[in-house]
N, C-alpha and C positions, 0 to 999 in steps of 0.2 A: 486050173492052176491058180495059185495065190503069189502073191509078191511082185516084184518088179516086171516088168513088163523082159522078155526072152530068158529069165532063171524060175528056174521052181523051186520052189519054198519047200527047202527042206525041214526035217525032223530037226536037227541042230540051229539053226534060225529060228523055227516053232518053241524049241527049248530056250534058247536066248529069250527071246520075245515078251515068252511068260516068267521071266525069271527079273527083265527089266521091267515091267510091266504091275509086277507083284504089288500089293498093299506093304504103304514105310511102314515099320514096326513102330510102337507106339515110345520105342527109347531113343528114336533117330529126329524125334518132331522136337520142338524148339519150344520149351513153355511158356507160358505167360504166367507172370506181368513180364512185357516187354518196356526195355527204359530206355532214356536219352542219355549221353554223355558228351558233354561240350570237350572238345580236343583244341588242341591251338591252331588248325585249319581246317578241320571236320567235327561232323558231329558222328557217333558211333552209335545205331541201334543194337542191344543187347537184352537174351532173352534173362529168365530166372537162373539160370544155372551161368550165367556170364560170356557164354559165347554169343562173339559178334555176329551180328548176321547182314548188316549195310552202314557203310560208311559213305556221308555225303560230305564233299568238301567243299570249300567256299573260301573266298576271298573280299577282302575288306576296301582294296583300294578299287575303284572304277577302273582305272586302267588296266591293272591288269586282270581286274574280273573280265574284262571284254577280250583281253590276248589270249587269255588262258582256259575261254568258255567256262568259266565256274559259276556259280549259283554267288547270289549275295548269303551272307550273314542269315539276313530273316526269309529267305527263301528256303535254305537249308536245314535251319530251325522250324519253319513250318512242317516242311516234306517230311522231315525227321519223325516228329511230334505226328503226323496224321498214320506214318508207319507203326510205328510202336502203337497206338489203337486198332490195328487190325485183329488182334487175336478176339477184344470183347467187340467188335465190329461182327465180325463172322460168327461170331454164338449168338449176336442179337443182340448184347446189351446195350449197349449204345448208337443213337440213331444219327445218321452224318452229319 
């Protein structure tokens, strides 16, 4: 028996499975160059075709960076900037 522990793993579960499971099609991946765009409380990483793919926000004044858990300014612009290198990260071209 496969699956959770007291159901058997049906034929319709087995078909789900492999249906979530499947290789993304190569029109659903997100191309690169990936860019940065400064917003007036985040920064927006975005692929070649201009969909967003993570928004970091931040805040300027220490008070309420600290009430409101958000990253500073140059933390967000770092994380930002390290995200959008991932696509030539993972093919190799650039080393960390």
């Amino acid at each position: 028996m496969i699956g959770p522990p007291g159901r058997s793993f049906c034929f319709r579960q087995s078909a789900w499975l492999s249906w979530y499971l499947r290789p993304m099609p190569a029109s659903r991946r997100f191309p690169p160059p990936w860019s940065v765009e400064e917003l007036k409380e985040s920064f927006v990483i975005k692929d070649a075709t201009g969909q967003a793919l993570a928004y970091l926000y931040f805040e300027d004044e220490p008070q309420r960076q600290m009430s409101m858990k958000r990253l500073s300014r140059d933390e967000a612009r770092r994380i930002a900037a390290n995200i959008a290198k991932l696509p030539k990260l993972l093919k190799g071209k650039i080393t960390p």
